[in-house]
PALUM-216456 format. One record per residue: x, y, z of N, C-alpha, C, CB in turn; residue in three letters. Coordinates in steps of 0.05 Angstrom, whole numbers, plus 5000, padded with zeros to 4 digits. Glycine has a CB too. Layout:
BEGIN
XYZXYZXYZXYZALA;...
% end
This chain:
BEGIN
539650784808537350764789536050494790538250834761UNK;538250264792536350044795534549904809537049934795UNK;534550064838533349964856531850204863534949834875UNK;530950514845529550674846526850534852529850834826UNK;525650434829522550324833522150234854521550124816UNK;523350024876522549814897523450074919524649464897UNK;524150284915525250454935522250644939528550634924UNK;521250604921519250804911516750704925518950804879UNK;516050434916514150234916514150144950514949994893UNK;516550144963516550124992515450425006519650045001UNK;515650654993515250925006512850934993517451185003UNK;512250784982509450834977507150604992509150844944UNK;508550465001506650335014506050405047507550065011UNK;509250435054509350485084507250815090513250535093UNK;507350995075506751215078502351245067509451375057UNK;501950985053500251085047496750905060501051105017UNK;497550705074495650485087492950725100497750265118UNK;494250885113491351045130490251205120491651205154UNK;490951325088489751415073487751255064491051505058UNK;488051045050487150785039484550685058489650555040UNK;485850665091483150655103481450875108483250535125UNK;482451045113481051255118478051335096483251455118UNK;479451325067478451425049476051205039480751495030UNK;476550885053473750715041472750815077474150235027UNK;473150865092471050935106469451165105471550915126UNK;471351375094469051665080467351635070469551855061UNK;468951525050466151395020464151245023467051194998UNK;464951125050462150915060460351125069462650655089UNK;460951285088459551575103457951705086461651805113UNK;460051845058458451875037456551705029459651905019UNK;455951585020454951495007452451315018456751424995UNK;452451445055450451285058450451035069449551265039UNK;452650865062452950615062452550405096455850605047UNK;452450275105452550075133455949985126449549715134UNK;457349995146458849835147459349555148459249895157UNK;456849395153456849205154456749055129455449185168UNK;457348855127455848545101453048595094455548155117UNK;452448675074449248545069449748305053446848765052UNK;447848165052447147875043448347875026444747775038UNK;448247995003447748024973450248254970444248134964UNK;452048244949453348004934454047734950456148114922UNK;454147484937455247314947458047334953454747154935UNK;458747204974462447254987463747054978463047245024UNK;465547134966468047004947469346764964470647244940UNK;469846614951471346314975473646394976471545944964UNK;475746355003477346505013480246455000477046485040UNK;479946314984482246204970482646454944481445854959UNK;480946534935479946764912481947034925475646844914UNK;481247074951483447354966484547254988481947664978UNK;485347064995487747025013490547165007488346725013UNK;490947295020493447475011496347365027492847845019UNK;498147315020500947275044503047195017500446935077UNK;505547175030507647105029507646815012508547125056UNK;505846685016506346435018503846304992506046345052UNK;502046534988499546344979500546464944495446444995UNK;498446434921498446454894496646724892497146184879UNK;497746964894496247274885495547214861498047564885UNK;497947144837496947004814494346964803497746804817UNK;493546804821490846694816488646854806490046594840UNK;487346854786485046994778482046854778485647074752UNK;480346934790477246794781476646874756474646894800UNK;475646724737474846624711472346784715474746274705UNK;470846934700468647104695467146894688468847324676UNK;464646794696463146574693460246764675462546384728UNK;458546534654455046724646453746544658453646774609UNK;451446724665449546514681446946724671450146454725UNK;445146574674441846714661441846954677438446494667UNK;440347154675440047384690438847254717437947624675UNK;438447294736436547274764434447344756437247444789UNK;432847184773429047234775429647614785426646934814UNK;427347694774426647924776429548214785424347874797UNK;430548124771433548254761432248484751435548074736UNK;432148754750431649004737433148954714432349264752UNK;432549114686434449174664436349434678432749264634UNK;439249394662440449714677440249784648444149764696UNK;441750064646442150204619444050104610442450464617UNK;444150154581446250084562448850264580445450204526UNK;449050484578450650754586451450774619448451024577UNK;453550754629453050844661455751064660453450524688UNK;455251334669456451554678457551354706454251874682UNK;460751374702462351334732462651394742463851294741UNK;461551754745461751824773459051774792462552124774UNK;456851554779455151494797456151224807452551494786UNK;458251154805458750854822460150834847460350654806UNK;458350734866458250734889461550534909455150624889UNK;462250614923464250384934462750214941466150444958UNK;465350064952464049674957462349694979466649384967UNK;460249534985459049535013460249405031456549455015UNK;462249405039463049145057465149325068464148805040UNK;464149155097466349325121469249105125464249355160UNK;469148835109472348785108472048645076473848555137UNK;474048725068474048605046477648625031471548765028UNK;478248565009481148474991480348654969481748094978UNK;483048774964483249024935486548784927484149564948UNK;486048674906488148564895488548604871488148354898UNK;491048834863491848934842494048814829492249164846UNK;494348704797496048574797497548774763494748224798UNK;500248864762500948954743503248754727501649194752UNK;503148794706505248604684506048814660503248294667UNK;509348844662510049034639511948834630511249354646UNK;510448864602512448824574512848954562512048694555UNK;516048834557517549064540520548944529518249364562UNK;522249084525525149054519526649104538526149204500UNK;528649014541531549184552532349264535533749064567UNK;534849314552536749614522538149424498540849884541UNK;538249184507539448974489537548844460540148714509UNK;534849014470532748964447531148614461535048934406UNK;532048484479531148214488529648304510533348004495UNK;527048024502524548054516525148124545522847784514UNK;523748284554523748364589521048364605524848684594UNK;520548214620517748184633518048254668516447824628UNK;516248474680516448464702513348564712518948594710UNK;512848444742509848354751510948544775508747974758UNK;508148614787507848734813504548684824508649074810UNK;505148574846502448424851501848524885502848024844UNK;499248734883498848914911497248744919497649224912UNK;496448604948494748594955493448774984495048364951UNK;490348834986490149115006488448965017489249444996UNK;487748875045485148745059485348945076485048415073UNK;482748975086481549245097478949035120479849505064UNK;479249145147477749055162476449225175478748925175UNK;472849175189472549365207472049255234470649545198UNK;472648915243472748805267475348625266469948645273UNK;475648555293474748595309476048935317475048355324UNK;478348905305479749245303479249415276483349225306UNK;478549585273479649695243482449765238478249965236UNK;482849615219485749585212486349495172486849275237UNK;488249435171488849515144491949335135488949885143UNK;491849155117494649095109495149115077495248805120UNK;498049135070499249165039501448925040500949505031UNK;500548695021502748565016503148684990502648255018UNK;506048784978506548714955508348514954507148894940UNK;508548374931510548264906511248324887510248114896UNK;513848254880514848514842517248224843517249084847UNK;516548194817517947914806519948084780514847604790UNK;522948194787524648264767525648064756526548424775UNK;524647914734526247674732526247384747528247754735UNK;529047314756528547104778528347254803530946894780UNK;528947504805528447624835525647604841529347934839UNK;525847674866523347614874522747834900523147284882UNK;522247974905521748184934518748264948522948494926UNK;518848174976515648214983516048385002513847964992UNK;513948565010514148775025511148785042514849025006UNK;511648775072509048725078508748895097508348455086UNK;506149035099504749195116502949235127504549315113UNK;502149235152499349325167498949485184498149175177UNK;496649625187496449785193493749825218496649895171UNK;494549875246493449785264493549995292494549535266UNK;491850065300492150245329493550525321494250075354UNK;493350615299493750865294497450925280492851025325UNK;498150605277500850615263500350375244503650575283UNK;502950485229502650235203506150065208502050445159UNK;506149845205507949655207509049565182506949455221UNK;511949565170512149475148515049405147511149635128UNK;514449025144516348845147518648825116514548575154UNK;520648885122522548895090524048725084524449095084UNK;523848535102525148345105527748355113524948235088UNK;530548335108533548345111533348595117535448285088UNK;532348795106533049075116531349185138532849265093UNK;529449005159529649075176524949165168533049295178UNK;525249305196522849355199522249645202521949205218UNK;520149845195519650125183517350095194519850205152UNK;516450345219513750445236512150745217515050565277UNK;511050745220510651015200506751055218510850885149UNK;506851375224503751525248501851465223503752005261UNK;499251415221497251405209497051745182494951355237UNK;497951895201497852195189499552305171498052365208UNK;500852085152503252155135502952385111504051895122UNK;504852555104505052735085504652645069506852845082UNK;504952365055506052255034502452045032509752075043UNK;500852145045499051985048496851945019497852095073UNK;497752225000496252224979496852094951495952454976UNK;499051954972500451854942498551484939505351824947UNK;496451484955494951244950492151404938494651024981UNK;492351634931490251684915489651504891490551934907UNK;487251384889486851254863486650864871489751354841UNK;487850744892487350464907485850444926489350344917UNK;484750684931481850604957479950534940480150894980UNK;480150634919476750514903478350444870473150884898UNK;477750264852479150244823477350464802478849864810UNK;475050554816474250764792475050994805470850794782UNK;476251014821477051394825478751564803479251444855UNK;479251324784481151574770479151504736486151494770UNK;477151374741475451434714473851614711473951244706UNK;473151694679470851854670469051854655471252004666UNK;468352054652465452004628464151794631466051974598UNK;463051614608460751504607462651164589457951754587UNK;460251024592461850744603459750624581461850624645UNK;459550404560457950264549457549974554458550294528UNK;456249864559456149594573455349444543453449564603UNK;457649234547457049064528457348744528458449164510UNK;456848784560456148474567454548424594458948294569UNK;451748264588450048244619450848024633446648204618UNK;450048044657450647834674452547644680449347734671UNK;455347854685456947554683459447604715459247534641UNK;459047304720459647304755461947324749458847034778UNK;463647454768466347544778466647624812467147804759UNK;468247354817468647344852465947364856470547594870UNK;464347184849462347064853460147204865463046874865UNK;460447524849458147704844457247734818458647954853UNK;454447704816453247774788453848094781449647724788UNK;454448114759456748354745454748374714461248204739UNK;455148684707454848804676457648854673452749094669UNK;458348724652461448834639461349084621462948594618UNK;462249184626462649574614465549484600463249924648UNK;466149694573468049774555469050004560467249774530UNK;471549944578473650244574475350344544476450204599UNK;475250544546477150684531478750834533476650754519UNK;480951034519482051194522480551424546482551244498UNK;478551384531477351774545477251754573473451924535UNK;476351444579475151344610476651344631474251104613UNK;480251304623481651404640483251654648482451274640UNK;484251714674484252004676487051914704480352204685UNK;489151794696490751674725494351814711490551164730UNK;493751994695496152084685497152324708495552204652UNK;495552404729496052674747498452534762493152794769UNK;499052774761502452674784500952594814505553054793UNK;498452674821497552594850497252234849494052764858UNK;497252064829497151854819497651654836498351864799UNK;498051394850498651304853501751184843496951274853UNK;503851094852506551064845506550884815508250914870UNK;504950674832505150404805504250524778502550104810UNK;502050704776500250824762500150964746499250874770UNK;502351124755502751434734504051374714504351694745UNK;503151554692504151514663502451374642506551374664UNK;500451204660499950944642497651084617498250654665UNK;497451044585494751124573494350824576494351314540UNK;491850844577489050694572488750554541486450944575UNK;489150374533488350244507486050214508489550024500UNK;485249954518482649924524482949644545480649914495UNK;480049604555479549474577476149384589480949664594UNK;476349304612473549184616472949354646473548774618UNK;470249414647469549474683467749334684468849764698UNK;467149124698465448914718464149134739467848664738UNK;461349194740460549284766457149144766460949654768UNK;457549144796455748924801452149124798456748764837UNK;451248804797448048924788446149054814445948614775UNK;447448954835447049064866447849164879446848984880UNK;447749354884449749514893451449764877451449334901UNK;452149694851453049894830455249994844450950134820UNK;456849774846459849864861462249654840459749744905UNK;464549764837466949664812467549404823470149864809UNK;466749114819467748824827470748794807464948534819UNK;470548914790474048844780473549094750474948354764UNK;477249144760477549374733479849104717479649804743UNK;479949194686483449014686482749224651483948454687UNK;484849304639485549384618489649264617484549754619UNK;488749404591491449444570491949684568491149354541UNK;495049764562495250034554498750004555493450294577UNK;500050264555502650334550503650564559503050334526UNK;506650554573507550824581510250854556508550834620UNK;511551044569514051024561515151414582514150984517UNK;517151424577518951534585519751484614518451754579UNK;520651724625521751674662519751664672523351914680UNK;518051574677515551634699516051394720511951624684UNK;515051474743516351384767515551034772515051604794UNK;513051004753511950754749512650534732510050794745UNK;515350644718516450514699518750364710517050694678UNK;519450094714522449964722524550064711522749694715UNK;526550114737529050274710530750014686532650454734UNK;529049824687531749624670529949724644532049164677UNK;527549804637526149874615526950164598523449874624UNK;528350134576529650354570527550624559531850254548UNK;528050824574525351024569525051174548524951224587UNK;526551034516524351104501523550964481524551304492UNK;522950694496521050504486518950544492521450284492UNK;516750474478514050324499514150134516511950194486UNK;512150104527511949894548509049784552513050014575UNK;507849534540506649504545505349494577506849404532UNK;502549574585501849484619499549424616502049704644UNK;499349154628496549054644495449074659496148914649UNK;494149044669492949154697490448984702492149504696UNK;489148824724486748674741487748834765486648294745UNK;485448914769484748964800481948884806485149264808UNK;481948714834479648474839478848754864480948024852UNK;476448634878474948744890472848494898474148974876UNK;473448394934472348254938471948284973473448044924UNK;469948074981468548125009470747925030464648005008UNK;471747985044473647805072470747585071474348045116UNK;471447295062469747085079469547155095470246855084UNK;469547145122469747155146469347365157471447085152UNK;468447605141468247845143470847985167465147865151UNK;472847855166476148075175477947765169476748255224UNK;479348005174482247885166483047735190484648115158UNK;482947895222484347785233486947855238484147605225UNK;487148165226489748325220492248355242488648625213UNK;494748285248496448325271498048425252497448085291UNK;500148515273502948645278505248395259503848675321UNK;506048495232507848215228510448245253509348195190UNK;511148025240512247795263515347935270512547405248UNK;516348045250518948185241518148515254519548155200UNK;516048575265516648795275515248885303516148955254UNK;514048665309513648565340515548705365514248235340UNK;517448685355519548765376520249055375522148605373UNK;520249065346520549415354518549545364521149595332UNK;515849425352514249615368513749645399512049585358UNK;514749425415514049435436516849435453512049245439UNK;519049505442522649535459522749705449525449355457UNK;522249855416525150035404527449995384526650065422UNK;527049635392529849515379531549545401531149665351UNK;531649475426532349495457534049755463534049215468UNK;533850025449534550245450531850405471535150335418UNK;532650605493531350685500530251005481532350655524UNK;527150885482526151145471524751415488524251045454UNK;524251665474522851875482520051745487523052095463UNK;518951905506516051835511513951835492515151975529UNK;514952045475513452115446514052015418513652395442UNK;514951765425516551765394515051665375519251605392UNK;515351815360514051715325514651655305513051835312UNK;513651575278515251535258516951365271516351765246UNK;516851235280519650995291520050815264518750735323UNK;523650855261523850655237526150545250524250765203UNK;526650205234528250095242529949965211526949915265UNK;531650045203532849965171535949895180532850285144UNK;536149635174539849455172539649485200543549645155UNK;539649605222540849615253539849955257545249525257UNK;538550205240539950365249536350425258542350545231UNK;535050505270533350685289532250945289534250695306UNK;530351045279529951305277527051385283530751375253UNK;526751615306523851685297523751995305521351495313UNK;522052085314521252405318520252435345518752505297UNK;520852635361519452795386519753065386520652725413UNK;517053135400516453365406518753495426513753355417UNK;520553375441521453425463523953665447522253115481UNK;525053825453527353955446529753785448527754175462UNK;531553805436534453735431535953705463535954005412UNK;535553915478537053965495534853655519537154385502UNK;532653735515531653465532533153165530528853405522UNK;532653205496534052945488536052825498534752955466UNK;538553025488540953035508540952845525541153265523UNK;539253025544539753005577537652605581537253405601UNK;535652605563535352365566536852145563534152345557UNK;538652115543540351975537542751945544540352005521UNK;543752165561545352095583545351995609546052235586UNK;542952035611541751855639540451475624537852125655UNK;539151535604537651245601539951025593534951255575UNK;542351125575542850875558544850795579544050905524UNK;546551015601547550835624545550605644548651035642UNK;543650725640541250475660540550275636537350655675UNK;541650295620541250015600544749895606540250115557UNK;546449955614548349865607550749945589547649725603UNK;550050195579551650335556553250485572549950515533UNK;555950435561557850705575558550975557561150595584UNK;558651215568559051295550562251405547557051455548UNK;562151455503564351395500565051705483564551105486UNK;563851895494564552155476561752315469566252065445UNK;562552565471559452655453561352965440555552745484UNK;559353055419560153295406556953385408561953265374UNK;556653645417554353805420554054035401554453905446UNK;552654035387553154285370549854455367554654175335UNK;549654785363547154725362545554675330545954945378UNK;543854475336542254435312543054125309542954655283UNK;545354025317545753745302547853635327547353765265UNK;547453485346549253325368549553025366547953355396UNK;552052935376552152555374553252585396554052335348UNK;551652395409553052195435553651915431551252165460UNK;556651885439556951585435557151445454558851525423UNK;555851115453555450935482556750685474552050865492UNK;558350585479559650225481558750135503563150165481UNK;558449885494556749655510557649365495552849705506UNK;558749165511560148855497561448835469557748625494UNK;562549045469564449085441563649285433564348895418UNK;560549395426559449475405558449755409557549295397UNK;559949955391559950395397556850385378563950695373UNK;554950485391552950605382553750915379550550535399UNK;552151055362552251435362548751535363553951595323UNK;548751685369545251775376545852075366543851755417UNK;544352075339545052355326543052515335545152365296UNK;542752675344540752835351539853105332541452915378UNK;537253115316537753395297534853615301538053285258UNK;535353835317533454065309533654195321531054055307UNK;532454415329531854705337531354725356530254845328UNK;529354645360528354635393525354795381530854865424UNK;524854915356522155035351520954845336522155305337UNK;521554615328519354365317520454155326518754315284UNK;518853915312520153645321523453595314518453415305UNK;524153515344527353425341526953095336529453505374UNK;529053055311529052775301531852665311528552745267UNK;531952385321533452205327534151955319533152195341UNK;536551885311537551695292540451495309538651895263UNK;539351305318541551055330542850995318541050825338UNK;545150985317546550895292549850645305547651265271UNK;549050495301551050305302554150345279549250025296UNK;555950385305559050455294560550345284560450515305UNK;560750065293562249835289562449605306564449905285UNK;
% end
């Protein structure tokens, strides 16, 4: 149970990046939009969405007032959200930042943060990365991902590195982080003009209860459960696209978005900023992290099927999917891992589920082999001792 959420929050990242891109490039299609930069909003200084390991996600831009602009249209008091348009920008930073307060079971204060950041490019490659951070306390865990040439890469650090096909099952579970108004409704009251955020001129709008709608189990992971207290939407005067959501609100019971140290039937307070801003530089500049370089291009020095997918690599052990039948498999792996050097040290054949075992300088690998031969047969390396 304790390490449910970060188990969660990793399968939700690895599984959901090509949804994420996919879905701001529809919406651009819809809607009409150029992929490119237009002039206008001004582009945020790069310190505002620099995302990594290393820099302050923390960081928030201060909502600045400045006089309206020369020949600025009036908008309406009222704006219906399902007329707001995505961002115009073909690279840009979605930086979501969550904070739950609450108790532990001991009744003493408990505070824990989760801080997404999503940069989205459309040069020089289209590509896509997810750092998170989740601060339990003094722990601290980052999880990083990108997503590039039709796979997504996601570095876990100690436990190793996780490949995951663009086409995941699990891909809907980023419903609701390609855009911050996809899960609002009704009608929106603006009760503040002109005020810059990430250094676009913005009308601040008043959420409420009614305006949110992110309780559906299709929800995003971080997300579900949460009601709506109340809150602010920033959307800009050009364009009429969301420059920042951030509310208040509260869950409580089991819901998958809740930390298990928070006992479920308290409340829980949750915060929520999510920024929306343009890549200076218009891209990122997006690569392969550094921690998974090697698998993608050796295996993890295991020989693979010609087809392999889903390639994961977790503690030492290797796993991905082929089209090829069981019985191919087999026969591959008795021929390849001796031309690597592996001797072999036993096998049990069974049908539906086979292991072959190979020693090589001390060390018994097993190569579990599992399926039918009528869908994808999956394969799992597994280091013996």
């Amino acid at each position: 149970m304790k390490n449910r959420f970060w188990l969660m929050l990793t399968i939700f990242i690895v599984s959901s990046l090509a949804c994420n891109l996919g879905a701001a490039v529809n919406n651009k299609k819809q809607a009409g939009q150029p992929t490119q930069s237009p002039t206008q909003p001004a582009a945020v200084s790069p310190a505002a969405v620099q995302g990594g390991a290393g820099s302050d996600n923390a960081v928030q831009p201060v909502p600045t007032r400045s006089s309206q602009p020369a020949g600025q249209p009036a908008l309406a008091d009222q704006l219906d959200v399902s007329t707001l348009a995505p961002a115009p920008f073909g690279s840009y930073s979605q930086i979501v930042h969550l904070t739950y307060l609450g108790e532990d079971a001991s009744g003493s204060p408990l505070t824990q943060t989760i801080s997404i950041t999503i940069k989205t490019q459309d040069q020089p490659e289209r590509g896509q990365s997810m750092l998170l951070i989740g601060n339990k306390g003094a722990e601290v865990q980052t999880v990083e991902s990108v997503s590039l040439g039709g796979t997504s890469y996601t570095d876990m650090g100690v436990k190793g590195c996780v490949t995951s096909s663009e086409n995941s099952s699990m891909d809907s579970l980023l419903n609701g982080l390609d855009r911050p108004d996809n899960n609002l409704k009704n009608k929106v009251t603006r009760v503040e003009q002109d005020v810059v955020v990430n250094g676009v001129h913005t009308d601040r709008y008043a959420l409420a209860k009614d305006n949110y709608a992110i309780e559906n189990a299709g929800s995003p992971v971080p997300l579900q459960g949460i009601v709506l207290d109340e809150g602010s939407l920033y959307v800009a005067r050009q364009g009429n696209y969301v420059v920042r959501m951030e509310f208040s609100g509260h869950v409580t019971g089991d819901g998958l978005n809740l930390p298990a140290e928070f006992p479920k039937d308290k409340s829980v307070k949750v915060n929520l900023v999510f920024d929306v801003a343009e890549a200076p530089d218009r891209t990122w500049n997006l690569a392969i992290p550094a921690a998974c370089q090697e698998l993608a291009s050796t295996g993890a020095g295991y020989p693979l099927m010609d087809d392999a997918a889903n390639l994961t690599q977790i503690q030492g052990q290797v796993m991905y999917s082929t089209r090829h039948t069981p019985d191919e498999v087999i026969e591959f792996y008795r021929k390849e891992m001796p031309a690597q050097g592996w001797k072999a040290a036993g096998e049990s054949i069974v049908t539906g589920f086979s292991t072959l075992k190979f020693t090589r300088d001390g060390v018994t690998v097993g190569v579990n082999i599992l399926g039918s031969g009528n869908t994808q047969t999956a394969v799992t390396i597994i280091p013996l001792e």
